[in-house]
C-alpha positions in Angstrom: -17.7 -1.6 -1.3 -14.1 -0.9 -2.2 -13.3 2.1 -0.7 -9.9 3.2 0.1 -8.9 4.3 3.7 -5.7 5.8 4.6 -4.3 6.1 7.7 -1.0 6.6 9.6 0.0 4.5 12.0 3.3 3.7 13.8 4.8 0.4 12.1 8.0 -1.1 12.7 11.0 0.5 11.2 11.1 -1.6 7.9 7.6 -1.7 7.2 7.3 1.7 5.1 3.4 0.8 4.3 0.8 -2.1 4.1 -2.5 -2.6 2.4 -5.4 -5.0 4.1 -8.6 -5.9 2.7 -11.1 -6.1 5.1 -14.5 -8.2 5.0 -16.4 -5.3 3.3 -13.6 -5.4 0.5 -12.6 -2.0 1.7 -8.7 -1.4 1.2 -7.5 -0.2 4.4 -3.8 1.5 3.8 -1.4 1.8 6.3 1.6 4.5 6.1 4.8 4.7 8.6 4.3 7.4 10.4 8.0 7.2 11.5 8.8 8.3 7.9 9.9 11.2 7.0 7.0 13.2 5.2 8.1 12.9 1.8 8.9 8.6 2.6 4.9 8.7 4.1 4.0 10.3 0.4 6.1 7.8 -1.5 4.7 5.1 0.3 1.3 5.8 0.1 1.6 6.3 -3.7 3.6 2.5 -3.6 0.6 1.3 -1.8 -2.6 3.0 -4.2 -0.3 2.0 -7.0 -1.0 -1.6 -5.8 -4.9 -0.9 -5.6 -5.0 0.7 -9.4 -3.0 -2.2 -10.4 -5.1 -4.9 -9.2 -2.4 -6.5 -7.4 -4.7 -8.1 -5.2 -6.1 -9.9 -7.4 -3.7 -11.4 -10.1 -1.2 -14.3 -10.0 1.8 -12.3 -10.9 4.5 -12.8 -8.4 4.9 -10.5 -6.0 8.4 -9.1 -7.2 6.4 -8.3 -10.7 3.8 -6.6 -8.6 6.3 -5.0 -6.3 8.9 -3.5 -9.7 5.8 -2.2 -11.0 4.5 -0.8 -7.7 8.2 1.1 -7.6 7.4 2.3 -11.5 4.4 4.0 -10.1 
């Protein structure tokens, strides 16, 4: 289906945001919501970053993925 869900959740301290792809290959994106509000909006924009750049689904390494996810 490929939708995007966002939600906030509480994560642990490091963890600023994760993306999951569930069984209906739905992206399910999970913010900090221990971050400050401007962190929450950087990380989600880190995380869709990942979804517009295919990262999940490319052989890159993940600190390629990861510099360009910081690019935005």
């Amino acid at each position: 289906m490929e939708s995007i869900i966002v939600r906030g959740i509480e994560l642990p301290p490091k963890i600023k945001g994760v993306t999951v792809i569930d069984g209906e290959g739905d992206y399910n994106v999970y913010i900090n919501t221990l971050l400050s509000p401007e962190a929450q909006k950087r990380a989600q924009k880190h995380e869709l970053t990942h979804i517009i750049k295919d990262h999940f689904y490319n052989y890159d390494p993940v600190i390629i993925n990861e510099k360009e996810a910081n690019a935005g």
